[in-house]
Structure formats: structure tokens, C-alpha cells
C-alpha positions, 0 to 999 in steps of 0.5 A: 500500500505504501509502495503505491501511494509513493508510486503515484505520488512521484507520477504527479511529480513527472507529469508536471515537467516541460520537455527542456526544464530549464537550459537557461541554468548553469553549475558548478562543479568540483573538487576541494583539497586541503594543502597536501591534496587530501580530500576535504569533507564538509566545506561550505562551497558557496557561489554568489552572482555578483550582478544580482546577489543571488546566493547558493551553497552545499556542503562538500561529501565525504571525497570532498566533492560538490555540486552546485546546479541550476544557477542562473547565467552571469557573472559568479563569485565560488568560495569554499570555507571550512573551520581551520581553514582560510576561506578561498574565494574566487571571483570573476567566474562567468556561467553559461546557460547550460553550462557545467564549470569546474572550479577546485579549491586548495585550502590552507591552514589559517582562521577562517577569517582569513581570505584568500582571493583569485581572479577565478578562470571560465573553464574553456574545457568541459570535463564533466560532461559530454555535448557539442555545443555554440555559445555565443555571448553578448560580445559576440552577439553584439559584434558580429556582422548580422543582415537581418539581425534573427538570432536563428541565422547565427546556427549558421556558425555551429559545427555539425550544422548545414544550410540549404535543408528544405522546410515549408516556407524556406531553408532552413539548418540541418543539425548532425545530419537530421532535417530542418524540420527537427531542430527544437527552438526554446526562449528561456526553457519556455517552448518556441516552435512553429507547430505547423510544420516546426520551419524557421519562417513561421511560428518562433517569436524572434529578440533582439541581440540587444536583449539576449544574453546568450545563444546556445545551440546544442547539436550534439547531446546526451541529456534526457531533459531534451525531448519533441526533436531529434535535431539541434536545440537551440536555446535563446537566454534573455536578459534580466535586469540586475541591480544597476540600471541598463539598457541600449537603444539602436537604429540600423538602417540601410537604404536604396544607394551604392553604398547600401547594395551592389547592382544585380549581375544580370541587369546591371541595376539596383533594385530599391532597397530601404530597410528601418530597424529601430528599438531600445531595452531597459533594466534593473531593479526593482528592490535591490537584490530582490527583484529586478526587470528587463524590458525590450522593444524592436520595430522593422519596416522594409521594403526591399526589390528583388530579381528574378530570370524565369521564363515568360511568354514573348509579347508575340505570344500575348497579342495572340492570346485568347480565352481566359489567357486574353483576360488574365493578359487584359487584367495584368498585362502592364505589371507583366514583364517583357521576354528579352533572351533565350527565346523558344519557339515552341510550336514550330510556327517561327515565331517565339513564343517564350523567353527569358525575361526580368521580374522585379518584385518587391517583399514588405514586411513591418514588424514589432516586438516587445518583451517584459522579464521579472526576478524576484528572489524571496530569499536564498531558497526561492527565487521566480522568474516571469517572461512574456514576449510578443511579435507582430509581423506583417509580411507582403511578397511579391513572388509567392508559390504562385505569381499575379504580376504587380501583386503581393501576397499578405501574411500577417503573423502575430506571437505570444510567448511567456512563462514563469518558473519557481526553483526551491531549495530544500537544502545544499543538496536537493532542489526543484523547479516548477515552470508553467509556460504558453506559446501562442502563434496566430498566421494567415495568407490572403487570397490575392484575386478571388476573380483569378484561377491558377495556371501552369504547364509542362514546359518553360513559362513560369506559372502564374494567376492566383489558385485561391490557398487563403491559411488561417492558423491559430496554434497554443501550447500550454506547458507545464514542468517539474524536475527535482535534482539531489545529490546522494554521494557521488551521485547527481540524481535528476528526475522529472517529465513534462505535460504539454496541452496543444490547441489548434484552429485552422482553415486552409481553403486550398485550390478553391479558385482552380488549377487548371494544367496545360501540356504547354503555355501555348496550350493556354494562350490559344484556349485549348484543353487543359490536361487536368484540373484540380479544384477544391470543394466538397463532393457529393458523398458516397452512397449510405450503403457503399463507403468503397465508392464516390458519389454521383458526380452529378450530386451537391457540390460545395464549393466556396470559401470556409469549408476547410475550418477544422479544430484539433487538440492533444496531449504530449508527455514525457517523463525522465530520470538522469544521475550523473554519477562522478566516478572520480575527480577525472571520471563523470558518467551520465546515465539516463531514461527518457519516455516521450508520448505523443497523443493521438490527435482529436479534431473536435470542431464537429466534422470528426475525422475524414481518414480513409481505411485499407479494405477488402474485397469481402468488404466491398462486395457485401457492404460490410465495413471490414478492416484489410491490411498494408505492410508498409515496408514491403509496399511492391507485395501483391498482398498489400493491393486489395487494401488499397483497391478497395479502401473505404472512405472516411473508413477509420471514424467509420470504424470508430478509431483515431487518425492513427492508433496510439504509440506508448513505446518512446523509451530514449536510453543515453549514455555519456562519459567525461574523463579528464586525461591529463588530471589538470582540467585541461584535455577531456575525453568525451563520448556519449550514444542516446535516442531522440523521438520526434513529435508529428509536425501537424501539417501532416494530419491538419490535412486531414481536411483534404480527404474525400467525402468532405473537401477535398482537390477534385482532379478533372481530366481534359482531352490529352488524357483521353477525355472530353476537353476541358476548358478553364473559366474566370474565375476557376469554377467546377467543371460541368457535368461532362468533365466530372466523369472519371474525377479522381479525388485526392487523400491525405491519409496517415499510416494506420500505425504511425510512430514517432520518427526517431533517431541515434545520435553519437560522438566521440572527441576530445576537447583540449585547453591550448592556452587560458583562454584558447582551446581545440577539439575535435569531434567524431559525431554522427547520427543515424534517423529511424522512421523518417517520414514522408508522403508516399503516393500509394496508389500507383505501381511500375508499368501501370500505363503500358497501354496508355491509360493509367488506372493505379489500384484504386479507380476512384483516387487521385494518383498523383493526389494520394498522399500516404503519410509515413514514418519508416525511412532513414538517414545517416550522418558521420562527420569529422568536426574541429573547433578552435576557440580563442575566448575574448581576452587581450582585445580580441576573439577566435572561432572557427569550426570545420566540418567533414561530413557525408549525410545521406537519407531518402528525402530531406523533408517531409513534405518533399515527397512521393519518392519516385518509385513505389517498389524500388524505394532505394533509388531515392536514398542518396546524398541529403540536399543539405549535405556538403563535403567540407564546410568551414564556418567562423567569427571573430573580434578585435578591439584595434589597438591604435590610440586606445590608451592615449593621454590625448581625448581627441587622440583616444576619442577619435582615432582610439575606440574602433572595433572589428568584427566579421564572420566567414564561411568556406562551403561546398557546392549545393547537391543537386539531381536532374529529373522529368517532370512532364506528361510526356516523361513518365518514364516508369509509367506509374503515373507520378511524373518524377523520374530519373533519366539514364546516366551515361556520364562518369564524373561530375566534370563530365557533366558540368561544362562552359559554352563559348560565353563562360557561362557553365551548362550541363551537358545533355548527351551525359544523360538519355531516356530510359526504356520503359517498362514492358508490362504492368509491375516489370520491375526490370526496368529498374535495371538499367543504370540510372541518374541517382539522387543529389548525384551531382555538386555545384560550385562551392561558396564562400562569403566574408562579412565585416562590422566596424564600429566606433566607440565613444564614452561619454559620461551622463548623469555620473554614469558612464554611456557608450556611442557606437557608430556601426558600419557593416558590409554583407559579402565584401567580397562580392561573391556571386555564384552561378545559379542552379541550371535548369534540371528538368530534363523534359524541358527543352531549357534543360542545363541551362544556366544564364546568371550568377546570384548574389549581392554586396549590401551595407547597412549603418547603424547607431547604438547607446549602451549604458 
């Protein structure tokens, strides 16, 4: 009875706990001799942050050790006293978030009145602890060159951490060889991620570098409070306020002349270009030594011209346009550019139809933030902490995911974050901490013409009007935590969970105004037949007796806007335990368990769940709603079609089971180890193995809304294939009743037993201590991805359209609209990474961080899917997108010397005070695939038009060439058309010598970024006020690489390359700190 009132006593314990507790924290750890080095139990070890006052103290055990943890970040004082001893104290000693320092004591004989005191070292080398990790402090933050001042961009500086990963919206990093989408964003501990689809682009409340008081990128680690990703955490500190009064204001500013941006390579010109970023923080006390505040304020306003070089029809073209080509012409012709080169005749007819031409679209986006943070310490064994923080973003872009010319799309955004924590110490060796925390993140997109329809082809021509895809997205988490720490002997015992309750209200009316889809743009200029539509609506409903098949076509159709509001709630949950267990003064090993559950979402706005079910074929010829099967990891089994055949139609609701049955198996063992080698604090040898789980972005299931029989994207066919002609409307309309036969519906289904995707992580390196203030080290990490996730089109198969007619397994969906969300693919990563870091000192600071990698997966974000076959899934397992070979990345200061201590004021205030800082990187060139992707190119003949061409080549140099201009192309006789599949399912076809993913590099790159600034001091009011002037330069070098060809190898563009991309910008700016 005892043992299950204990039981349940330590459950509600776990349960209240947050996923990363508390990495804003710090400790002290170490060892305390007496003068002949023999052990000293029993001495009062005490730190005291100096800004704040804040004090905390244990007691040393019987090997004379001590720990002193979840200290904030700042600037400490450690002292050790003992009676018979002189107390030792040493002073000057910065703690990072997330941070373990060392710090030994040998104590002398004496009074312990007598004092004796040190300037304490930073230790530059973890011996305690095993974890890969950035630390950017306020130097650094405020030194740097930054274009856009997004504290996101400085992961850029990480070893181990790669651009060019794709997410929904943009690039992202990929941290130790896993996607974009996997990194976990935290302020203060508190929760920062965009829900939606866990982008950079959306969703994390952004700082300002004036009021972040460290940077914390963690890629590498072995820590069972880390939970929900399998990437790098990044953790962001803001600053708090201390017991003298502090603050900064800033205008940085950068505007339309030479001085501010080079002219573009390919036109000669310089686009407008006008950016205000202005703002001003304030803190200190409220009561000394007991409560304190921070606040912060940061307005954007930009407006900033961009280049792009597509495809565009010629003015020929467009006098001959008729249809809904001659409105659309009618209705934005004069914002419509002209084609000026590369032109294409694409009917045979002598007259060029397409060519190359200049868009210069504008993005606007006017912002503002504001944040509040306040201290109090009640006394030594309380203390709180309150932060809340606020953005409003309205973004307009000019060039979207689908182009109205003179048009922008508007996305406004607004964040909410906040939290408060309360740590208790029940006595020097045993602690808690409670936080509650809130991330509310609110976005829309507008619909930019609701008279418009969408238009696109197979061939050149950029596509364009408006598909109507207005968003509506509210996201709120609410987080709680608990984790309690002790010490028992040489053990640090941690144990704790977390409890997260989500919220979600969206709207995604996708493809409500059209798709229409043209074999060629010329096909729309004369108003032919499109090859197919796509439109959104609600179709007629299945018969009540037969979910296996559509309705009558000739039903109800919805159509409209508002049919796609869904309402979706959850729980996610962990619990961990963790003892670092200090096996001697030079040997720490971390042991750890971690168990994370991710909760099977509930729509409960009243539409329930729309999730197809796999059938059978009993099922469909009796009525009955009979469950089949499907194996995912063997999806070319004859077996697994009758599921897919006869599938039923909002089939799990009507079996009365979730979106995807539950998973409890979430278990994360790590292990880790620290070992000073040399016994002095300087060389440790670390390593460390543990599992990571991942919670399920929730794009994936928000498309739930996208499944038949409510709304769904209805796929109309035209003449070319095979049915009567269909022509497009203004606006985009529902075809009528003749078109309608043979639509195929799209589904957005999630594998019935759906697991979370998971991964391995290791490493193993040794870090070493050169000099005081400069270290090396040099890393073996790697990681391996598990259940990696992707959308697979499911209905389809090798040799389906032989005899010219493709009818995938099941007749009624989509097979280019069936999207089969799963978790069963991987990734590997092995890297070689070497970190040099000179800490400030002396007037200056080193670091560079070079890494040596591979990184290889199926494909490298979840939404990039299908892959290009269903049978021979190994094809697509290539080099990542985000992977490069070698990649050096690096910053650094210096406080120039010249006149700095001057007897002169005009000599140490003018020519004295200048400061450089600057960052570089040295990578190499972008993977990259060559592929069809037109009606005419579906080489394996399933239906999905992606495939891989022959590759006749050998080396990259092969393939790579320059024309007579020095401008590089690809070499198309390096690559030919496969011969097709002979019959349904002839899997031989695969036998011949393939294209393989991310097979090709492109030019490698590097860029150089400077910041000069000038320092005045002034004194105000007895206090003493620093003026900088800032002026930085973005690529001084004026690096420009050659864009990406063209890679479509159904195009008749193919390998073509005509420009070079990138820019040298400048900004000036003007800053008061105090």
C-alpha cells in the first residue's frame, strides 16, 4: 500500500515537467583539497552572482566533492570555507546557460577569517560532461556582422550544422545530419516552435541581440531533459535586469544607394532597397537584490526589390492570346514583364513564343516586438522568474508559390510567448523547479484575386494567376514542468517529465479558385484543353450503403470559401530520470531514461475525422465495413493491393478509431562519459550514444481536411488524357457535368500505425585547453534517423500505363493526389568536426569550426515527397540536399589597438575606440539531381511524373561544362531516356543504370562579412554611456555564384544556366549602451 501511494505520488511529480526544464541554468562543479591534496569533507562551497546577489551553497561529501546546479547565467563569485581553514574565494567566474564549470579549491591552514582571493578562470574545457555545443555571448552577439539581425541565422556558425535543408516556407539548418524540420527552438526553457510544420519562417517569436544574453545551440547531446526533436536545440537566454540600471537603444538602417547594395549581375541595376530597424531595452531593479526587470522593444519596416530570370511568354505570344489567357493578359498585362533572351519557339510556327525575361518584385514586411522579464528572489531558497514576449509581423511578397504580376501576397503573423518558473531549495543538496509556460502563434495568407484561377504547364513559362490557398492558423501550447535534482554521494540524481496541452484552429481553403494544367503555355494562350484540373470543394458523398465508392458526380457540390475550418487538440508527455554519477575527480558518467508520448490527435470542431481505411474485397462486395491490411515496408507485395483497391472512405471514424492508433513505446536510453586525461582540467575525453523521438509536425494530419467525402482537390481530366476537353473559366469554377466523369479525388491519409520518427545520435572527441583562454577539439559525431517520414503516393505501381491509360489500384483516387503519410525511412550522418576557440581576452576573439561530413537519407523533408518509385524505394536514398563535403564556418573580434590608451581625448576619442568584427564561411557546392517532370516523361509509367533519366556520364566534370560565353551548362548527351517498362509491375526496368539522387555538386561558396564600429564614452548623469557608430558590409567580397541550371530534363531549357546570384549590401547603424 505504501509502495503505491509513493508510486503515484512521484507520477504527479513527472507529469508536471516541460520537455527542456530549464537550459537557461548553469553549475558548478568540483573538487576541494586541503594543502597536501587530501580530500576535504564538509566545506561550505558557496557561489554568489555578483550582478544580482543571488546566493547558493552545499556542503562538500565525504571525497570532498560538490555540486552546485541550476544557477542562473552571469557573472559568479565560488568560495569554499571550512573551520581551520582560510576561506578561498574566487571571483570573476562567468556561467553559461547550460553550462557545467569546474572550479577546485586548495585550502590552507589559517582562521577562517582569513581570505584568500583569485581572479577565478571560465573553464574553456568541459570535463564533466559530454555535448557539442555554440555559445555565443553578448560580445559576440553584439559584434558580429548580422543582415537581418534573427538570432536563428547565427546556427549558421555551429559545427555539425548545414544550410540549404528544405522546410515549408524556406531553408532552413540541418543539425548532425537530421532535417530542418527537427531542430527544437526554446526562449528561456519556455517552448518556441512553429507547430505547423516546426520551419524557421513561421511560428518562433524572434529578440533582439540587444536583449539576449546568450545563444546556445546544442547539436550534439546526451541529456534526457531534451525531448519533441531529434535535431539541434537551440536555446535563446534573455536578459534580466540586475541591480544597476541598463539598457541600449539602436537604429540600423540601410537604404536604396551604392553604398547600401551592389547592382544585380544580370541587369546591371539596383533594385530599391530601404530597410528601418529601430528599438531600445531597459533594466534593473526593482528592490535591490530582490527583484529586478528587463524590458525590450524592436520595430522593422522594409521594403526591399528583388530579381528574378524565369521564363515568360514573348509579347508575340500575348497579342495572340485568347480565352481566359486574353483576360488574365487584359487584367495584368502592364505589371507583366517583357521576354528579352533565350527565346523558344515552341510550336514550330517561327515565331517565339517564350523567353527569358526580368521580374522585379518587391517583399514588405513591418514588424514589432516587445518583451517584459521579472526576478524576484524571496530569499536564498526561492527565487521566480516571469517572461512574456510578443511579435507582430506583417509580411507582403511579391513572388509567392504562385505569381499575379504587380501583386503581393499578405501574411500577417502575430506571437505570444511567456512563462514563469519557481526553483526551491530544500537544502545544499536537493532542489526543484516548477515552470508553467504558453506559446501562442496566430498566421494567415490572403487570397490575392478571388476573380483569378491558377495556371501552369509542362514546359518553360513560369506559372502564374492566383489558385485561391487563403491559411488561417491559430496554434497554443500550454506547458507545464517539474524536475527535482539531489545529490546522494557521488551521485547527481535528476528526475522529472513534462505535460504539454496543444490547441489548434485552422482553415486552409486550398485550390478553391482552380488549377487548371496545360501540356504547354501555348496550350493556354490559344484556349485549348487543359490536361487536368484540380479544384477544391466538397463532393457529393458516397452512397449510405457503399463507403468503397464516390458519389454521383452529378450530386451537391460545395464549393466556396470556409469549408476547410477544422479544430484539433492533444496531449504530449514525457517523463525522465538522469544521475550523473562522478566516478572520480577525472571520471563523470551520465546515465539516463527518457519516455516521450505523443497523443493521438482529436479534431473536435464537429466534422470528426475524414481518414480513409485499407479494405477488402469481402468488404466491398457485401457492404460490410471490414478492416484489410498494408505492410508498409514491403509496399511492391501483391498482398498489400486489395487494401488499397478497395479502401473505404472516411473508413477509420467509420470504424470508430483515431487518425492513427496510439504509440506508448518512446523509451530514449543515453549514455555519456567525461574523463579528464591529463588530471589538470585541461584535455577531456568525451563520448556519449542516446535516442531522440520526434513529435508529428501537424501539417501532416491538419490535412486531414483534404480527404474525400468532405473537401477535398477534385482532379478533372481534359482531352490529352483521353477525355472530353476541358476548358478553364474566370474565375476557376467546377467543371460541368461532362468533365466530372472519371474525377479522381485526392487523400491525405496517415499510416494506420504511425510512430514517432526517431533517431541515434553519437560522438566521440576530445576537447583540449591550448592556452587560458584558447582551446581545440575535435569531434567524431554522427547520427543515424529511424522512421523518417514522408508522403508516399500509394496508389500507383511500375508499368501501370503500358497501354496508355493509367488506372493505379484504386479507380476512384487521385494518383498523383494520394498522399500516404509515413514514418519508416532513414538517414545517416558521420562527420569529422574541429573547433578552435580563442575566448575574448587581450582585445580580441577566435572561432572557427570545420566540418567533414557525408549525410545521406531518402528525402530531406517531409513534405518533399512521393519518392519516385513505389517498389524500388532505394533509388531515392542518396546524398541529403543539405549535405556538403567540407564546410568551414567562423567569427571573430578585435578591439584595434591604435590610440586606445592615449593621454590625448581627441587622440583616444577619435582615432582610439574602433572595433572589428566579421564572420566567414568556406562551403561546398549545393547537391543537386536532374529529373522529368512532364506528361510526356513518365518514364516508369506509374503515373507520378518524377523520374530519373539514364546516366551515361562518369564524373561530375563530365557533366558540368562552359559554352563559348563562360557561362557553365550541363551537358545533355551525359544523360538519355530510359526504356520503359514492358508490362504492368516489370520491375526490370529498374535495371538499367540510372541518374541517382543529389548525384551531382555545384560550385562551392564562400562569403566574408565585416562590422566596424566606433566607440565613444561619454559620461551622463555620473554614469558612464557608450556611442557606437556601426558600419557593416554583407559579402565584401562580392561573391556571386552561378545559379542552379535548369534540371528538368523534359524541358527543352534543360542545363541551362544564364546568371550568377548574389549581392554586396551595407547597412549603418547607431547604438547607446549604458
Amino acid at each position: 500500500m505504501k509502495f503505491k501511494k509513493l508510486l503515484f505520488l512521484l507520477t504527479c511529480l513527472f507529469v508536471f515537467s516541460s520537455l527542456i526544464a530549464a537550459q537557461e541554468i548553469g553549475n558548478f562543479v568540483g573538487t576541494v583539497l586541503d594543502d597536501q591534496g587530501n580530500a576535504l569533507p564538509g566545506v561550505t562551497v558557496t557561489a554568489k552572482n555578483t550582478l544580482t546577489g543571488l546566493t547558493q551553497s552545499t556542503i562538500t561529501n565525504a571525497q570532498g566533492r560538490y555540486r552546485i546546479e541550476r544557477l542562473t547565467r552571469g557573472i559568479y563569485e565560488v568560495s569554499s570555507s571550512l573551520p581551520g581553514f582560510k576561506t578561498s574565494t574566487k571571483e570573476k567566474i562567468e556561467l553559461f546557460s547550460g553550462g557545467e564549470n569546474r572550479v577546485d579549491f586548495r585550502m590552507e591552514p589559517g582562521m577562517i577569517e582569513e581570505e584568500v582571493t583569485v581572479i577565478g578562470q571560465t573553464p574553456m574545457v568541459e570535463t564533466t560532461r559530454s555535448q557539442v555545443s555554440t555559445v555565443m555571448t553578448e560580445k559576440e552577439l553584439l559584434s558580429y556582422p548580422q543582415a537581418n539581425r534573427n538570432f536563428l541565422n547565427l546556427m549558421a556558425y555551429a559545427p555539425g550544422t548545414q544550410p540549404d535543408a528544405p522546410t515549408i516556407g524556406g531553408s532552413g539548418f540541418a543539425v548532425n545530419g537530421m532535417r530542418g524540420e527537427s531542430n527544437n527552438f526554446t526562449l528561456d526553457g519556455i517552448n518556441n516552435n512553429d507547430m505547423t510544420d516546426n520551419s524557421m519562417t513561421a511560428g518562433i517569436t524572434s529578440l533582439p541581440p540587444e536583449a539576449i544574453q546568450e545563444f546556445r545551440l546544442v547539436s550534439n547531446n546526451f541529456n534526457v531533459e531534451y525531448g519533441r526533436n531529434t535535431g539541434g536545440f537551440l536555446n535563446v537566454v534573455m536578459k534580466s535586469g540586475t541591480n544597476e540600471m541598463h539598457g541600449s537603444g539602436w537604429m540600423f538602417y540601410r537604404g536604396p544607394g551604392s553604398l547600401f547594395r551592389s547592382a544585380d549581375w544580370l541587369t546591371g541595376e539596383r533594385p530599391d532597397y530601404k530597410r528601418y530597424q529601430y528599438g531600445a531595452t531597459l533594466g534593473g531593479p526593482i528592490k535591490k537584490d530582490k527583484t529586478f526587470f528587463f524590458a525590450t522593444f524592436e520595430g522593422v519596416s522594409q521594403n526591399i526589390n528583388n530579381i528574378a530570370n524565369p521564363y515568360l511568354f514573348t509579347q508575340e505570344a500575348i497579342n495572340s492570346a485568347v480565352g481566359p489567357a486574353r483576360a488574365f493578359f487584359d487584367k495584368y498585362g502592364s505589371a507583366y514583364p517583357q521576354a528579352t533572351s533565350n527565346f523558344i519557339d515552341a510550336n514550330g510556327d517561327g515565331v517565339m513564343d517564350y523567353g527569358r525575361g526580368v521580374i522585379d518584385y518587391k517583399n514588405s514586411l513591418t514588424s514589432y516586438s516587445a518583451g517584459l522579464k521579472i526576478d524576484h528572489i524571496f530569499n536564498e531558497k526561492d527565487r521566480i522568474a516571469f517572461r512574456w514576449l510578443y511579435n507582430n509581423n506583417a509580411f507582403k511578397d511579391g513572388l509567392s508559390y504562385y505569381w499575379v504580376p504587380g501583386k503581393q501576397l499578405e501574411r500577417p503573423q502575430n506571437y505570444n510567448t511567456g512563462g514563469l518558473s519557481w526553483l526551491h531549495l530544500f537544502g545544499p543538496t536537493a532542489y526543484n523547479e516548477v515552470r508553467v509556460g504558453f506559446h501562442k502563434e496566430h498566421w494567415e495568407e490572403k487570397v490575392i484575386d478571388p476573380d483569378m484561377a491558377g495556371f501552369g504547364w509542362f514546359d518553360e513559362p513560369i506559372w502564374m494567376g492566383d489558385v485561391g490557398y487563403p491559411m488561417y492558423q491559430d496554434n497554443t501550447t500550454y506547458q507545464i514542468s517539474d524536475v527535482l535534482n539531489f545529490q546522494k554521494g557521488n551521485h547527481s540524481l535528476k528526475i522529472g517529465g513534462e505535460l504539454r496541452y496543444w490547441r489548434v484552429n485552422c482553415m486552409f481553403d486550398a485550390d478553391i479558385l482552380g488549377q487548371y494544367v496545360y501540356v504547354s503555355g501555348m496550350d493556354f494562350i490559344n484556349n485549348q484543353s487543359v490536361d487536368y484540373m484540380v479544384f477544391g470543394a466538397n463532393p457529393p458523398d458516397p452512397p449510405a450503403d457503399n463507403p468503397y465508392v464516390p458519389g454521383d458526380v452529378n450530386g451537391e457540390w460545395k464549393t466556396g470559401f470556409g469549408l476547410t475550418w477544422r479544430k484539433w487538440k492533444g496531449v504530449e508527455a514525457g517523463i525522465f530520470a538522469q544521475d550523473d554519477w562522478r566516478i572520480s575527480d577525472r571520471l563523470t558518467v551520465t546515465l539516463g531514461l527518457r519516455w516521450d508520448y505523443y497523443s493521438v490527435p482529436q479534431e473536435f470542431s464537429g466534422v470528426g475525422i475524414n481518414q480513409p481505411a485499407f479494405g477488402t474485397q469481402q468488404g466491398y462486395e457485401t457492404g460490410a465495413i471490414i478492416e484489410g491490411k498494408y505492410d508498409p515496408d514491403n509496399p511492391a507485395d501483391p498482398a498489400n493491393r486489395e487494401g488499397i483497391q478497395y479502401l473505404i472512405f472516411d473508413g477509420r471514424q467509420l470504424l470508430n478509431k483515431g487518425i492513427w492508433n496510439p504509440y506508448y513505446g518512446g523509451f530514449a536510453p543515453k549514455v555519456s562519459f567525461a574523463y579528464d586525461l591529463t588530471g589538470d582540467g585541461k584535455t577531456s575525453l568525451r563520448g556519449g550514444y542516446g535516442i531522440g523521438y520526434e513529435r508529428q509536425m501537424n501539417r501532416n494530419y491538419e490535412n486531414d481536411r483534404f480527404n474525400y467525402p468532405d473537401f477535398c482537390f477534385a482532379t478533372f481530366f481534359g482531352e490529352p488524357e483521353g477525355f472530353a476537353p476541358l476548358y478553364a473559366t474566370l474565375p476557376g469554377s467546377l467543371p460541368p457535368s461532362e468533365n466530372r466523369a472519371g474525377f479522381r479525388t485526392s487523400l491525405r491519409w496517415m499510416e494506420p500505425d504511425l510512430k514517432p520518427q526517431m533517431a541515434h545520435n553519437w560522438l566521440l572527441g576530445i576537447q583540449r585547453e591550448l592556452t587560458t583562454n584558447f582551446s581545440v577539439e575535435v569531434d567524431y559525431a554522427g547520427s543515424a534517423g529511424r522512421r523518417i517520414g514522408t508522403l508516399t503516393a500509394i496508389n500507383r505501381f511500375t508499368g501501370d500505363g503500358v497501354d496508355g491509360t493509367y488506372s493505379g489500384y484504386n479507380p476512384y483516387a487521385g494518383i498523383r493526389d494520394v498522399y500516404f503519410r509515413e514514418n519508416r525511412y532513414k538517414s545517416d550522418y558521420h562527420s569529422l568536426q574541429v573547433i578552435l576557440r580563442k575566448r575574448f581576452s587581450d582585445g580580441w576573439s577566435w572561432y572557427s569550426a570545420y566540418t567533414l561530413s557525408k549525410a545521406k537519407d531518402h528525402i530531406s523533408a517531409y513534405q518533399w515527397g512521393p519518392l519516385t518509385s513505389i517498389e524500388r524505394e532505394d533509388m531515392d536514398y542518396g546524398y541529403a540536399d543539405f549535405d556538403h563535403a567540407h564546410r568551414l564556418v567562423g567569427g571573430f573580434v578585435v578591439e584595434l589597438p591604435f590610440f586606445k590608451n592615449s593621454g590625448s581625448w581627441a587622440m583616444r576619442n577619435i582615432l582610439g575606440g574602433w572595433q572589428l568584427g566579421g564572420s566567414f564561411h568556406v562551403t561546398s557546392g549545393q547537391r543537386f539531381s536532374v529529373y522529368a517532370a512532364s506528361s510526356r516523361t513518365d518514364f516508369n509509367r506509374d503515373g507520378i511524373r518524377w523520374d530519373w533519366p539514364l546516366w551515361l556520364g562518369g564524373s561530375n566534370g563530365d557533366f558540368i561544362k562552359d559554352n563559348s560565353e563562360g557561362f557553365p551548362y550541363l551537358d545533355p548527351g551525359q544523360v538519355a531516356t530510359p526504356t520503359p517498362p514492358s508490362a504492368e509491375h516489370d520491375l526490370t526496368y529498374y535495371n538499367q543504370s540510372f541518374v541517382k539522387r543529389n548525384q551531382f555538386t555545384w560550385y562551392p561558396t564562400h562569403n566574408i562579412d565585416l562590422s566596424l564600429q566606433k566607440y565613444f564614452k561619454v559620461t551622463m548623469g555620473g554614469r558612464e554611456v557608450t556611442l557606437q557608430l556601426i558600419g557593416e558590409v554583407f559579402n565584401l567580397l562580392k561573391f556571386q555564384n552561378w545559379e542552379l541550371p535548369v534540371l528538368d530534363y523534359s524541358l527543352g531549357s534543360f542545363g541551362e544556366v544564364t546568371r550568377r546570384i548574389g549581392e554586396r549590401t551595407g547597412q549603418v547603424s547607431f547604438r547607446v549602451l549604458f
